[in-house]
VOGU-3710 file (C-alpha; in Angstrom, 3 decimals, decimal comma):
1> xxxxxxxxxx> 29,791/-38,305/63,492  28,302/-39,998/60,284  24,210/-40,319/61,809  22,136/-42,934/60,115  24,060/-43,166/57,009  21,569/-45,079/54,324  21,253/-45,260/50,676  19,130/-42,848/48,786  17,026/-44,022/45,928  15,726/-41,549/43,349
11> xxxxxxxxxx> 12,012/-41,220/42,650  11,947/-42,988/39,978  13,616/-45,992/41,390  11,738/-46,324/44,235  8,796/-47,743/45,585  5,482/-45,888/47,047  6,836/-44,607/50,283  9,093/-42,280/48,598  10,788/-39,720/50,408  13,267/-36,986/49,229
21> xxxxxxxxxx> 16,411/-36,205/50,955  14,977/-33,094/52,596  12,057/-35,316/54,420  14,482/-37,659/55,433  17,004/-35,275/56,916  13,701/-33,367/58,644  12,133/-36,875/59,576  14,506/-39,607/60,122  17,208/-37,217/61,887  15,731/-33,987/63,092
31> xxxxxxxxxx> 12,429/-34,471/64,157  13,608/-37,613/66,571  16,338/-35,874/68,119  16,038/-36,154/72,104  17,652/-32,949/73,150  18,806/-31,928/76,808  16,995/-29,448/78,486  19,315/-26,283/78,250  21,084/-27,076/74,854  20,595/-25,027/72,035
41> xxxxxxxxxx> 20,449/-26,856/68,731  21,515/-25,527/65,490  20,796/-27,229/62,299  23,626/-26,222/59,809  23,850/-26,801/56,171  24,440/-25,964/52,610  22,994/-24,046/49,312  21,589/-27,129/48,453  19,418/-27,708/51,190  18,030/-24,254/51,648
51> xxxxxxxxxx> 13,907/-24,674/51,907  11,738/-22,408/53,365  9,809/-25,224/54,475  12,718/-27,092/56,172  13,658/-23,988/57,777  10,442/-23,432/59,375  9,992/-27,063/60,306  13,170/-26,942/62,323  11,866/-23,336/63,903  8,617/-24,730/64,953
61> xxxxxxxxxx> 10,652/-27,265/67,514  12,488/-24,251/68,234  15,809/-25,535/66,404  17,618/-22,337/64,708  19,171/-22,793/61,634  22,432/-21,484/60,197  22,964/-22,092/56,272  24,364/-20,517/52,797  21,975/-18,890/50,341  21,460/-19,177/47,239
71> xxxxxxxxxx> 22,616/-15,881/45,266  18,770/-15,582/43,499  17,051/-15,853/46,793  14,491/-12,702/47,518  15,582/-10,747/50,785  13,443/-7,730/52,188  15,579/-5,207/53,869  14,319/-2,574/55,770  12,541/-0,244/53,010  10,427/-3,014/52,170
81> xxxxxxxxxx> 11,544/-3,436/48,967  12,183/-7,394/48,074  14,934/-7,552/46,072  17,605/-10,197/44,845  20,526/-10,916/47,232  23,053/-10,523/44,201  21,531/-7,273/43,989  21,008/-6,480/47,313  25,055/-6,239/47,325  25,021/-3,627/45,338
91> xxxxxxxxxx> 23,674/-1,073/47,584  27,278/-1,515/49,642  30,101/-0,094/48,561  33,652/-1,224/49,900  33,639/0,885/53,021  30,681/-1,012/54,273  32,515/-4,276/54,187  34,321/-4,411/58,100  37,224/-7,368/58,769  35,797/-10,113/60,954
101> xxxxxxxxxx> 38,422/-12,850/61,949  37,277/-16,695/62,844  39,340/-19,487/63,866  38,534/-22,885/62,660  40,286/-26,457/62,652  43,110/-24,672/63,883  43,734/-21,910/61,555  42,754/-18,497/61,165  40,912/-16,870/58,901  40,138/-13,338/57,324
111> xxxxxxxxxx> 36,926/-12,487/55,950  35,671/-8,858/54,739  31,920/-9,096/55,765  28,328/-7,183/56,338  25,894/-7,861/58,024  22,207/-6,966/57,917  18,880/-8,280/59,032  16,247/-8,851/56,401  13,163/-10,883/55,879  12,919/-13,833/53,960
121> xxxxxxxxxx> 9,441/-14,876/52,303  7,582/-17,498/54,927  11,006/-17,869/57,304  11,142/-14,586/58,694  13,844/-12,386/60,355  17,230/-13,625/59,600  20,649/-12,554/60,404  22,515/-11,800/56,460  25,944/-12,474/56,324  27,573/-11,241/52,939
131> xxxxxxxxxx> 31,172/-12,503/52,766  34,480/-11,914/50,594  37,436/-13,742/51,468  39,192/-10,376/49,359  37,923/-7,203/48,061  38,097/-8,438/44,703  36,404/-11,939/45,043  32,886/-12,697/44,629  30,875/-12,593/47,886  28,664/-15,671/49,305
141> xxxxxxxxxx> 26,141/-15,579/51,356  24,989/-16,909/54,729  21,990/-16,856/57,286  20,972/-17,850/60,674  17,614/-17,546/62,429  19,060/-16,620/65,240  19,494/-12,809/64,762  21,537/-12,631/67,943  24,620/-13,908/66,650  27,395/-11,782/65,262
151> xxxxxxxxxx> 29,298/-12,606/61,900  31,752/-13,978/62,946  29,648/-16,470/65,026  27,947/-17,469/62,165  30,800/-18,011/59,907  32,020/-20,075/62,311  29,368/-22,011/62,759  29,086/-22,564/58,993  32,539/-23,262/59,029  31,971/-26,365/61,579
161> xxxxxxxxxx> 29,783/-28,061/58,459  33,147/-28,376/56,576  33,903/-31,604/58,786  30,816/-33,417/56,483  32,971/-33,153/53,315  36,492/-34,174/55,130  34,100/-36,939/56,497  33,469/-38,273/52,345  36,721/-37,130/51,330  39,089/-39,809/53,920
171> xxxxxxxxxx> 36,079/-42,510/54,328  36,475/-42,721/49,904  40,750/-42,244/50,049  41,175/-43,990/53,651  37,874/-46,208/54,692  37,304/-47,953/51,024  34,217/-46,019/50,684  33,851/-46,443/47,172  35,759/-49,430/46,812  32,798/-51,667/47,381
181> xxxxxxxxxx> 31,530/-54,273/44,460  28,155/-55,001/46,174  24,412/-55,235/44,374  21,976/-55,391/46,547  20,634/-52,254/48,785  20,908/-54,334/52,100  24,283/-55,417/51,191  25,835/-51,741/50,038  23,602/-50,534/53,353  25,569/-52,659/55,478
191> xxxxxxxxxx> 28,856/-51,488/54,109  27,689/-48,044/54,546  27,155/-48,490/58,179  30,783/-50,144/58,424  32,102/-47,610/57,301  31,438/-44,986/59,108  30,997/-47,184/62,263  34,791/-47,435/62,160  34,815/-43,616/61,155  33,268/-43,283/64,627
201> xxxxxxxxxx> 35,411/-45,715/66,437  38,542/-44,023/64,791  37,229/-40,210/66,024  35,896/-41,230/69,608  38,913/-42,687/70,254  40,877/-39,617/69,648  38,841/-37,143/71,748  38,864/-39,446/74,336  42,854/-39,410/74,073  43,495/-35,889/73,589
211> xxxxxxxxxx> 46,807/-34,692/72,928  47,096/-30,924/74,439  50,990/-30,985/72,634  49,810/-31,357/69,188  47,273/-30,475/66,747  44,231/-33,111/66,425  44,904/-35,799/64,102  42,690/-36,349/61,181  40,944/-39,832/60,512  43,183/-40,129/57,526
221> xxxxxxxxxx> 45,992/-39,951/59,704  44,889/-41,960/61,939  44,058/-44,599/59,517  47,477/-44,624/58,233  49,057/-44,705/61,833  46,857/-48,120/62,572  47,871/-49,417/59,453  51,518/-48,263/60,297  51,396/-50,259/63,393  49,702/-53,522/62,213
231> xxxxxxxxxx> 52,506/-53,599/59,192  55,283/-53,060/62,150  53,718/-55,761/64,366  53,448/-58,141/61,038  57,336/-57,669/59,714  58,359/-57,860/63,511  56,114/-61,028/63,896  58,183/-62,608/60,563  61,142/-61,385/61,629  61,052/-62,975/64,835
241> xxxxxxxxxx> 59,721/-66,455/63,044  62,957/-66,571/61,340  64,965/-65,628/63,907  66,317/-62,752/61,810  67,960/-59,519/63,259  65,854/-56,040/63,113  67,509/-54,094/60,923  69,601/-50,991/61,311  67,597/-47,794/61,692  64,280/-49,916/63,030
251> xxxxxxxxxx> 61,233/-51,432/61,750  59,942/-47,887/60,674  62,947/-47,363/58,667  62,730/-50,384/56,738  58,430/-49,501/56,072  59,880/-46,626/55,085  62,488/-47,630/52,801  59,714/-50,009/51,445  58,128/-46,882/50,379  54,999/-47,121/52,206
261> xx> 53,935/-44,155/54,288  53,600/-43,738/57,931
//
C-alpha cells in the first residue's frame, strides 16, 4: 500500500528544510513506524537506495534490512581481504553455484545462486546472495542483515519489492497517474494522495474478498472490471429510458462488440 505518497523537490528547488529522499524514507516513514510487539520488520529495497548509513539507522531500531547491491560495493570475506563484489565472483566457479527455487505472485522461479557471509564497511555481517537466472547471464547481487535467512528467503523477500513498480506501472496506465495538468505542489499533492487512496480502496477490497478459485486479480484488472460494470449499468440505464430491447448475446457482448475491453 502506497504510504505517504508526496512530491519530492530537488535541492535546488527547494527551500531551507531540505531533505533528500533517503531522510525522508528513514524519517517520515521508518523512524515513526509503531510496530507490534513480536513482529519482525524488514525494510526492503533497491540498488538505488543502498547507504551504509540508512542501513545502520534501520539496525539501530533493530529493523533488518534486505536489499540489492551495487556491483562496485567492497565486501570482506573471510580472509580479510576487501575486495570488489564483481570480483569477488570470480573466486566461484560454476560448481559453486547450487539451484534454489522461490515462488512469487504465483509463479515459480529458478535461480542458480551462492551464498556467503561477508562484511561490509560500517554495516557489518551480512548474508551475500549472488544470483543468475542462467549459467550464462550476468549475476546480481543481494543482502540481508539478517544472516539467518537462507537464499531463497531472501530472494523472496526481494522479490515482494516488485509490487512498488506494478504499483507506478497500473496507477500511470489505469489510475491517470500522469494524466494530471495541475501547477501548484498542494494541488499535484492532492492528486497524488487520490490516487493511490483509490489504489488502496481498490486492493483492500480484494483481500478482504478473496477468491480461493482463482488467481488474485491485479488493480489493473480490477480497474477495468469497475469500469466494465459502470459502462453495463449506463447502456442498461439508456436502454431501459427508451424502452429498447437488450440485445442478443447481452450487455457484455455489445461492450464488447463496441471494442472496449472487459
Amino acid at each position: 500500500m502506497p504510504h505517504k505518497a508526496k512530491m519530492y523537490v530537488k535541492k535546488d528547488e527547494a527551500d531551507e528544510d531540505f531533505r533528500t529522499k533517503i531522510q525522508i524514507a528513514f524519517e517520515d516513514i521508518i523512524e515513526p513506524l509503531g510496530v507490534p510487539d513480536g513482529v519482525e520488520l524488514m525494510i526492503v529495497f533497491d540498488s538505488w537506495w543502498f547507504s551504509s548509513h540508512f542501513i545502520t539507522d534501520c539496525h539501530e531500531l533493530d529493523y533488518h534490512v534486505t536489499c540489492q547491491l551495487k556491483s562496485d560495493k567492497l565486501v570482506v570475506p573471510d580472509d580479510g581481504t576487501a575486495l570488489q563484489v564483481t570480483d569477488y565472483v570470480k573466486k566461484f566457479n560454476t560448481d559453486d553455484y547450487e539451484i534454489t527455487r522461490i515462488e512469487v505472485r504465483g509463479k515459480k522461479k529458478r535461480y542458480l545462486t551462492v551464498e556467503r557471509i561477508v562484511k561490509l564497511d560500517k554495516i557489518g555481517d551480512v548474508k551475500l546472495i549472488i544470483s543468475k537466472r542462467r549459467r550464462d547471464t550476468d549475476p546480481r547481487y543481494y543482502i540481508s542483515t539478517n544472516i539467518n535467512l537462507t537464499g531463497a528467503e531472501i530472494l523472496s523477500i526481494y522479490e515482494d519489492r516488485w509490487n512498488i513498480e506494478t504499483a507506478h506501472r497500473e496507477a500511470n496506465q489505469k489510475l491517470g497517474f500522469k494524466d494530471y495538468q495541475l501547477r501548484s505542489k498542494k494541488a499535484i499533492e492532492r492528486f497524488i494522495q487520490l490516487v493511490f487512496s483509490i489504489w488502496t480502496g481498490l486492493l483492500i477490497l480484494e483481500l478482504n474478498n478473496p477468491d480461493e478459485s482463482r488467481k488474485p486479480k491485479t488493480i489493473g484488472e480490477m480497474v477495468d472490471e469497475i469500469r466494465a460494470e459502470g459502462l453495463v449499468e449506463l447502456v442498461k440505464n439508456i436502454l431501459e429510458y427508451f424502452n429498447l430491447p437488450i440485445p442478443d448475446g447481452g450487455l457484455l457482448h455489445l461492450i464488447r462488440e463496441m471494442g472496449i475491453k472487459t
